[in-house]
N, C-alpha and C positions, 0 to 999 in steps of 0.2 A: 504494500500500500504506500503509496504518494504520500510525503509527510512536511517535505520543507522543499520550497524553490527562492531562485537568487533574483533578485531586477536588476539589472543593470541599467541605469537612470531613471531619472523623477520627472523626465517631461508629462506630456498628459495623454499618451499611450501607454509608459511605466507606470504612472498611477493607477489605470483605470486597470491596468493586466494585475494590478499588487491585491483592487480591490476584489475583481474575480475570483483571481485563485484563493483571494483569503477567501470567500462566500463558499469556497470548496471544502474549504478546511485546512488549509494549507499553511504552513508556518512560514512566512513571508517576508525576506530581509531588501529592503531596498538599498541599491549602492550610487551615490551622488557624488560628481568630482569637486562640484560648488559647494558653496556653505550653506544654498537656498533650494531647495523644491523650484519645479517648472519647466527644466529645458529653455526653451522659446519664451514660454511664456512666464514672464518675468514683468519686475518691476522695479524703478528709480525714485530715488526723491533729490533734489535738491532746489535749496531754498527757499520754500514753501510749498515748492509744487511736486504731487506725488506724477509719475508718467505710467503707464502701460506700455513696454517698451516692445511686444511682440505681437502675437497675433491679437487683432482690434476689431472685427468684423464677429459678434456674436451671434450663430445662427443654429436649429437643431438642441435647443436645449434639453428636449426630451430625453437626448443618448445622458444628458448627465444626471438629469434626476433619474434613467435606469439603474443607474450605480448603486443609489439608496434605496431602493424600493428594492432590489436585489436582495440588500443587505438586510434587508427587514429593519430600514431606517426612512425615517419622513424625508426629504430632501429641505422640506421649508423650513426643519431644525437649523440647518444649516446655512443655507444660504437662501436670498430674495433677487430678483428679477422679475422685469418686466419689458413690454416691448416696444420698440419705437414708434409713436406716431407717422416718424419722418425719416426714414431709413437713412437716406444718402441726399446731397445737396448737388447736383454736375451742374458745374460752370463751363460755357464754352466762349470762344473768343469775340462769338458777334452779340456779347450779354445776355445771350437765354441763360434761363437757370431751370433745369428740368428737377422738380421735387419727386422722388422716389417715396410715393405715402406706402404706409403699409395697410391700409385698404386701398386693395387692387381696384376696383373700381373709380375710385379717386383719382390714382396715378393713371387709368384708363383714359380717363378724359385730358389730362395733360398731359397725357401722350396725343391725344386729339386737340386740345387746344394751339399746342405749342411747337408740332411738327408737321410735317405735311403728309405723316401715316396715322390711319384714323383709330379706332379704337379697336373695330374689328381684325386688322390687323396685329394689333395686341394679344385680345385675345385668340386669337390663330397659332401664333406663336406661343402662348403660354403653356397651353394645350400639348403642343407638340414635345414642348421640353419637358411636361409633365408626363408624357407618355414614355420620352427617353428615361426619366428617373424610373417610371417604375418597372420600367424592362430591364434595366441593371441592378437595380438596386439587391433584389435578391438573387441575383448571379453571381453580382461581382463586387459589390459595395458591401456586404451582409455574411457576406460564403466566400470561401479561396473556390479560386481559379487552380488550384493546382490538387488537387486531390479528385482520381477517378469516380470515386462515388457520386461525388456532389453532380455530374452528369445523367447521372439517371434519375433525377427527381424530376415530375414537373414544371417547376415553374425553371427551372437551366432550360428545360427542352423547349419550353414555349418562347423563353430570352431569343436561345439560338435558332431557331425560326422566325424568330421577327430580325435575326441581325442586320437585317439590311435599315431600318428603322431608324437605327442610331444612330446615321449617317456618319460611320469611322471613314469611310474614305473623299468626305467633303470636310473644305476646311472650315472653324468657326464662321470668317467671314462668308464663307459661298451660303453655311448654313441660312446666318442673320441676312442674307440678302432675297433669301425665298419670303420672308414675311414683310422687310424694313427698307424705303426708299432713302428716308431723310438719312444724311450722311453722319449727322448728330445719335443718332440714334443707333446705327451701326459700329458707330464708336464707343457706344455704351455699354453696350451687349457685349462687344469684341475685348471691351477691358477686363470681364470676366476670367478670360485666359490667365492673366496672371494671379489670379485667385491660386492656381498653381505651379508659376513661373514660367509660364511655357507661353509662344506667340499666334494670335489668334488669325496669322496670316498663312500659317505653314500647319496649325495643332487640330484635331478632326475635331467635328461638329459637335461630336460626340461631346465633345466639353461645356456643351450649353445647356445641360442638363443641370451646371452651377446657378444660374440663374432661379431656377424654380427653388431650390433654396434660402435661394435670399428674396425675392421676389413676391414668391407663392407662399414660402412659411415663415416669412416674416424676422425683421434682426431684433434681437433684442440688446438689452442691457442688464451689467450685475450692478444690485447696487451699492457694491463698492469699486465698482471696476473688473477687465478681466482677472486680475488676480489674487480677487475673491475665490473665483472659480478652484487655484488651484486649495489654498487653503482651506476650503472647504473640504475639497479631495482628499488630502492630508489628514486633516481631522477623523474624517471619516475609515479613512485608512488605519489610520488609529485605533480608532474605538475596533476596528476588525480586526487589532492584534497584530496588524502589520509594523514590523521596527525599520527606521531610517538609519541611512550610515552617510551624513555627509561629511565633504570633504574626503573623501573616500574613492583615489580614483581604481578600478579594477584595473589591474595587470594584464591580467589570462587568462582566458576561461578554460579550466584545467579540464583533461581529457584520460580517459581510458577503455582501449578497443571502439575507437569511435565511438563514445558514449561519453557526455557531456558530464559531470562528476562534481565538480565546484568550481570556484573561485578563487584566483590570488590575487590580495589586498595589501598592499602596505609588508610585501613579502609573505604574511600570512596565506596559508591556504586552509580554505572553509570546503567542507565538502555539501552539496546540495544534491538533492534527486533532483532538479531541473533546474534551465536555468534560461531565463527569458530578459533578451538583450534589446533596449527602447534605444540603445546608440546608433548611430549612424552605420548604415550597414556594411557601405565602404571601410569606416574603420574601427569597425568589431572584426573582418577579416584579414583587415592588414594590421592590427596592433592585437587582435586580443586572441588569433585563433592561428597560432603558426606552426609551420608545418600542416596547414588545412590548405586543398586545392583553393583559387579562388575563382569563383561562377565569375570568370572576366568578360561573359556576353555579358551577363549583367551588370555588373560594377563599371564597366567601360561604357553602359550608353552615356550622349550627351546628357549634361548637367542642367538643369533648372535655371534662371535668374536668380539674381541676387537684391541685395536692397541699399541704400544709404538713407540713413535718417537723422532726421535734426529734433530734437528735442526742446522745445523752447517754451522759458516760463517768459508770458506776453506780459504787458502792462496795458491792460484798457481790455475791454470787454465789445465784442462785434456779433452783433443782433441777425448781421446778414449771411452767419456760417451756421450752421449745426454740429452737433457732432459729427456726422462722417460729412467729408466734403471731396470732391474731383473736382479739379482746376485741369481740362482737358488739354490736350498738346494741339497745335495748327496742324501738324502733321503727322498721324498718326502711323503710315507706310517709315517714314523718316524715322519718328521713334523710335520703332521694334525693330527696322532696319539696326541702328548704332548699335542698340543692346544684343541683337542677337547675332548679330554676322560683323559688327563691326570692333565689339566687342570695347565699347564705350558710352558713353552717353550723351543726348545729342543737348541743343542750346536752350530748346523747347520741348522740355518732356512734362507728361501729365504728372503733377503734384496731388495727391492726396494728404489731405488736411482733417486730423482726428484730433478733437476737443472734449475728452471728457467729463473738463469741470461743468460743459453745458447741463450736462444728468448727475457728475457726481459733484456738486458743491464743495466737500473738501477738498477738490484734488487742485484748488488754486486758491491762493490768499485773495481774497473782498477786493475787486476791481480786477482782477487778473484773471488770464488763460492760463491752462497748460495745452500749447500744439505740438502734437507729433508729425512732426512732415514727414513722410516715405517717398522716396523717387525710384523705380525699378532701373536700377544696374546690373550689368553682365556679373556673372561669377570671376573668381579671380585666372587670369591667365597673364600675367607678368605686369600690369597695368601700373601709371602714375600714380596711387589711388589721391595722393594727396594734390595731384593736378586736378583730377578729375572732382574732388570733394570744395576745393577752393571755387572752381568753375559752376559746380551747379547748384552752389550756397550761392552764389550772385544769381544766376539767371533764376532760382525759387521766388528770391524777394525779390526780382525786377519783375517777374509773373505773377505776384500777388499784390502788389502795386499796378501794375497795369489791369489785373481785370476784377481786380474788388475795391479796389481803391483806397488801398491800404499801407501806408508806408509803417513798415517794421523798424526804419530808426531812431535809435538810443531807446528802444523800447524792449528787446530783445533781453530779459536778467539774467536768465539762467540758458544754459546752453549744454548739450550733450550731444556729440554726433558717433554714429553705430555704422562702419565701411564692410564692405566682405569678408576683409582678412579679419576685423571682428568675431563676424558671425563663426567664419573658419576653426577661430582661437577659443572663444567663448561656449559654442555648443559642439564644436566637435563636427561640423557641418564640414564635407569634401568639396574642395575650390569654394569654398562660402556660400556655395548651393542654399537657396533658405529652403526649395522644398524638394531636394533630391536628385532623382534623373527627370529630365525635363519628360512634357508628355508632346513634344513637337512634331513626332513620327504618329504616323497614324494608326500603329498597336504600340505604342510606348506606354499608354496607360492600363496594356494588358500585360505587360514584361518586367513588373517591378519585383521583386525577388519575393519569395513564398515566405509566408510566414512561418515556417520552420524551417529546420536544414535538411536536405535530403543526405549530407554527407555527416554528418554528427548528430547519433541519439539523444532525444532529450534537449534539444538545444531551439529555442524559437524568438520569433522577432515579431515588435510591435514598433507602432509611431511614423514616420511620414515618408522615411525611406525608405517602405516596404508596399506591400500590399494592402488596402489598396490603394493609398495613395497620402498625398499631402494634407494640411487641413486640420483640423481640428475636428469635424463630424467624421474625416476619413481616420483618424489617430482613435477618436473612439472605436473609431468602427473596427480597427486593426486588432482591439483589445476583446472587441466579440466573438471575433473570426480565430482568435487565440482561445476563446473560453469553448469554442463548439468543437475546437480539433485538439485541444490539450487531452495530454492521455499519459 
C-alpha cells in the first residue's frame, strides 16, 4: 500500500497534486527552493503597495473550490471571490475603448455598437468556441492523451470524430476571420494566443477555445488578490497533513531498477513511494534525473514567449482604466513578427495594464495605484535584455501618454521590473519560457510530455510544462489528470 509521496514544488499544480494525494491518504512532503509557496504565482510589496507579480487573469474558479469540497472542507472557510462586472478594458489607437462586460449580452451589443460586426456575429462565434471547449475538454483538458485506455471511452471516441471541428489545422486568425470583419476585433480574439505564449498568426484555431473561458465563464476576483489563492491552498494543505520544506532545493530524484524511490535534499536522501515533480520539465531531466534518457522530441520543441514587466506604485488615481486593461499595438503582424521570429520587441507593442487596488483597496496607499504593466517578449536567446528593457520602459509610457492621456512623470514611487533571465533564474523556467513549449505548431498542444514517465516507475509530473498545458485552469487540471492515473 501507497503510504508517503514527495512534491517537488509549491506552484499551483504542486499544491493542488499535495492536496489530492493527501485526500488519498497519502503522507505528503512538499519540496520548495524559495522561502514562499506559489511558483508563478507570487507576490511583492514595496512601499505601500502590495503587486501580484504572476498570473492576473482569474478565470474557472470552480477547479479551486474542487480542492475543498474534495477534502470535505467548505472552500468559503477559506477564501472569498467574486466576479467582475467589467472583465477587461481594450484601448485601440483610433480611441475606441471596447468594454469586455461579463454579461454576454451587454458586451453583445458593444460588440454591435462599436464595431462594424453585429451581434449575431458574436454570438456565432461564441457558440463555436463553446463547442470546441466541450469537444476537448474531456479528451484532453480533463484525461491524458497518452494512456490507451482512455480511447475507448465515449466521449474520446465522439472528440475524435468530430476532430475536424476544432479546427487544428486553421490558424487563430483564419479561425476569428470566419465570424469577425472589424480588424479591432480580430485583434482581440487573436490576443488570446498568448494567454499561452504562442502566436495567433502561425498557432491552430484550436486555441480559441480560450476565449469561452474568459468570455462565457466569466473573470473573477480574490478578494485579497491572486495570492490569496495560493495561501488558501496552503492552508488547506495543511489542515490535510501535508508538510512544507522550503528553501529546500531537490538535488535528484533518487532511483532504483527504474523505479522512482526518493529524494536528495541538502545531500540528505528521503526515501518516498512516489514522487510527483510540479518543476519545469526541461529541468527535472536535465538536473534532477541523470543518467535518464531525455524524450529530446519533446524537451527540444520551440519554447513559448516570455514577459517583461514593470511594477509601478502610481501616485493619482484614473477612473478611465479598470482592473484589467489592453492598450493595443498599431500593428499587430509587426508585433508577433519581433517576438516570434525576430526575437525582440518591436516600438509598438500591446501593453496590458492590471490595477488591482481598483477591487483590492489595500493593495495601494489612499490616492494611489498599484500597475502591473506586462509586455510579451521573446524567450531568452542571447539578447541585450537590458537594451531591450530600457527601450520599451520608454515606448510603454510614450503609449500610455499618447492614448489615455496620461503622463506617468515624477509620478512613478515605486518601481520593480521582472526580464526573462528573471523568470529563467527565479522559477526555474527553460530560456524564461513563462508557459513552456510554445503551442505555435498545429499539434504542439497535443505533444506536451505525459504526465508520468514512461521510462521511471513511480515518477509523475504536474503544472504548465506538461500536459495539458499552460494556465492556471490547465495547472489544475494537470493535478486531476494526476489524481485519475496515480496508482
Amino acid at each position: 500500500m501507497l503510504k508517503t509521496c514527495a512534491v517537488i514544488g509549491s506552484g499551483i499544480g504542486g499544491l493542488a497534486a499535495a492536496i489530492r494525494l493527501a485526500a488519498k491518504g497519502l503522507k505528503v512532503d512538499v519540496f520548495e527552493t524559495n522561502t514562499y509557496p506559489g511558483g508563478k504565482l507570487r507576490e511583492s510589496y514595496s512601499g505601500g503597495f502590495r503587486f501580484d507579480t504572476g498570473p492576473s487573469v482569474f478565470t474557472m474558479p470552480h477547479l479551486i473550490d474542487e480542492l475543498f469540497t474534495l477534502s470535505g472542507k467548505n472552500p468559503r472557510d477559506y477564501f472569498q471571490y467574486s466576479r467582475l462586472d467589467t472583465a477587461f478594458k481594450y484601448f485601440f489607437e483610433d480611441r475606441t475603448c471596447i468594454h469586455l462586460y461579463s454579461d454576454v449580452e451587454r458586451f453583445a451589443q458593444e460588440v454591435e455598437e462599436k464595431t462594424i460586426d453585429s451581434k449575431d456575429d458574436f454570438y456565432r462565434f461564441l457558440r463555436d468556441v463553446e463547442d470546441k471547449y466541450n469537444l476537448i475538454n474531456e479528451v484532453f483538458i480533463e484525461n491524458s492523451l497518452h494512456l490507451v485506455r482512455n480511447y475507448f471511452t465515449r466521449r474520446v471516441a465522439v472528440g475524435l470524430a468530430n476532430f475536424n471541428k476544432i479546427d487544428a489545422f486553421k490558424t487563430m486568425e483564419e479561425g476569428n476571420r470566419k465570424f469577425f470583419r472589424d480588424p479591432r476585433l480580430l485583434q482581440l480574439f487573436n490576443k488570446y494566443a498568448l494567454y499561452v505564449g504562442s502566436n495567433p498568426l502561425v498557432a491552430p484555431a484550436t486555441l480559441n477555445l480560450i476565449p469561452h473561458l474568459v468570455v462565457k465563464n466569466g473573470t473573477y476576483v480574490a478578494e485579497h488578490g491572486m495570492y490569496a489563492i495560493v495561501k488558501a491552498l496552503v492552508k488547506l494543505a495543511e489542515d490535510m497533513g501535508v508538510t512544507f520544506h522550503f528553501n529546500s532545493f531537490v538535488e535528484e530524484i533518487l532511483m532504483k531498477d527504474k523505479n522512482a524511490i526518493g529524494v536528495r535534499v541538502k545531500g540528505r536522501e528521503i526515501n518516498y513511494d512516489r514522487i510527483v515533480s510540479n518543476m519545469d520539465v526541461y529541468y527535472t531531466y536535465d538536473k534532477l534525473l541523470p543518467g535518464v534518457k531525455k524524450p529530446k522530441r519533446l524537451l527540444n520543441q520551440p519554447k513559448s514567449s516570455s514577459i517583461i514587466s514593470f511594477y509601478w506604485g502610481v501616485q493619482g488615481v484614473h477612473p478611465q482604466l479598470g482592473m484589467h486593461n489592453m492598450l493595443f499595438a498599431k500593428n499587430e503582424r509587426e508585433e508577433y513578427d519581433a517576438v516570434f521570429s525576430g526575437n525582440t520587441i518591436c516600438d509598438d507593442p500591446s501593453v496590458y495594464i492590471c490595477i488591482t487596488s481598483k477591487q483590492v483597496p489595500g493593495d495601494a496607499p489612499e490616492g494611489c495605484e498599484n500597475w502591473f504593466i506586462l509586455v510579451t517578449a521573446p524567450n531568452e536567446q542571447g539578447q541585450d535584455w537590458e537594451e531591450i528593457v530600457k527601450r520599451t520602459r520608454k515606448n510603454v509610457l510614450a503609449k500610455i501618454n499618447r492614448m489615455l492621456s496620461i503622463s506617468l512623470d515624477g509620478r512613478i514611487l515605486t518601481e520593480e521590473i521582472m526580464t526573462p533571465p528573471d523568470v529563467r533564474t527565479r522559477y526555474w523556467s527553460a530560456f524564461g519560457a513563462v508557459f513552456g513549449n510554445s503551442s505555435n505548431s498545429k499539434m504542439s498542444a497535443f505533444l506536451r510530455h505525459p504526465n508520468f514517465s514512461r521510462q521511471v516507475k513511480g515518477l509523475y509530473f504536474v503544472g504548465g510544462s506538461v500536459h495539458p498545458g499552460a494556465g492556471i485552469p490547465m495547472c489544475l487540471n494537470s493535478a486531476k489528470i494526476l489524481d485519475k492515473i496515480f496508482k
